[in-house]
N, C-alpha and C positions, 0 to 999 in steps of 0.2 A: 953628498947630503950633510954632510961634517960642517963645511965651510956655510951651509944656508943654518942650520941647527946654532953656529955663531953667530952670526948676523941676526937671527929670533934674540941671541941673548941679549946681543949690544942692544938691541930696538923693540923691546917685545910687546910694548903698544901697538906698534905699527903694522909688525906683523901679526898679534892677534888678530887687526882687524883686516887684515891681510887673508891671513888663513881662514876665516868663516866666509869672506865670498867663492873660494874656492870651489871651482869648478865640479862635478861628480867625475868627471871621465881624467883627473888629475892623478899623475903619478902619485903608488903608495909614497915614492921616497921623499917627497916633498911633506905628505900629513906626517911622516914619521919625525921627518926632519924638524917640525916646525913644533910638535909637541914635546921630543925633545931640548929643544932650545930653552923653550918657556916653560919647562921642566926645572931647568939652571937658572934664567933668568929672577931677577927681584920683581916679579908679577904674581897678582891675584892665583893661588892655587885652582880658583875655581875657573881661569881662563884657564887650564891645563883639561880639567875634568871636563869642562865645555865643548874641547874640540876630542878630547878621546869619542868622549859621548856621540859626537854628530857624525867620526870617521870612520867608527868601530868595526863597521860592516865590512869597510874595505881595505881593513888591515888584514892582513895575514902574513904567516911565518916571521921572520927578521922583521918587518914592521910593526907586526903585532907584540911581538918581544921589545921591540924598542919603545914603543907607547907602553908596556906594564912596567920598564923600567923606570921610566920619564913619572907614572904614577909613584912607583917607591920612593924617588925623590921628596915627594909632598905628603910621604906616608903620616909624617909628623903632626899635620896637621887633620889627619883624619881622611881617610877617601870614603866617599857614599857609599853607600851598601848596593846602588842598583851598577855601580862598577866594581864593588868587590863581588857580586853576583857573575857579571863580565867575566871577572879572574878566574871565578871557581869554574866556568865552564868551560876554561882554557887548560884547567891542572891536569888533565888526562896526558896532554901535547907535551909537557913537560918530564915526562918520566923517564924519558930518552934522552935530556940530557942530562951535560957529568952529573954526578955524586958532587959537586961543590958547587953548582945553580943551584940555591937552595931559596931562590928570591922570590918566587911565586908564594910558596906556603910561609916564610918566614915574615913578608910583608902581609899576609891575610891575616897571619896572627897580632901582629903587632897593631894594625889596625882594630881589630877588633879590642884589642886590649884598651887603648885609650878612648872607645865608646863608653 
């Protein structure tokens, strides 16, 4: 998924429009893969929050952590409230790991800060 998450960065036109016809019955590691990339890449933040928004459902565990990651990236510029909503109902799943993921609450906060 490494080596596709590159290729989103080099091309991230192409694969946005790539990734929205995306099949439903399509592996998580390809959505994970691909909001990552355009996580990295120089693209519209809101092509990032576009495909969290439409895959949400069928991320889970390591995908789902890899899409919240791909969001902290673009924390900078603000993420919506109906994905920071998303987040908050993820913070439970998070408790369990180390003491130094501190990326869930630390990105909720700062977001909210710069609203």
């Amino acid at each position: 998924s490494r080596a596709l998450a590159e290729q989103v960065k080099a091309e991230p036109e192409r694969f946005y429009n790539l990734v929205r016809e995306f099949p439903n019955d399509i592996s998580p590691y390809y959505i994970a893969a691909a909001i990552s990339g355009l996580s990295e890449a120089d693209a519209p933040a809101e092509w990032v929050f576009e495909l969290t928004r439409r895959h949400a459902g069928r991320l889970q565990g390591e995908h789902r952590r890899s899409a919240m990651w791909a969001l902290e990236k673009r924390a900078k510029v603000g993420v919506p409230d109906d994905l920071l909503v998303l987040l908050e109902d993820q913070l439970p799943h998070y408790e369990q790991l180390p003491a130094n993921n501190v990326f869930p609450k630390r990105m909720l906060l700062q977001t909210r800060d710069m609203q």
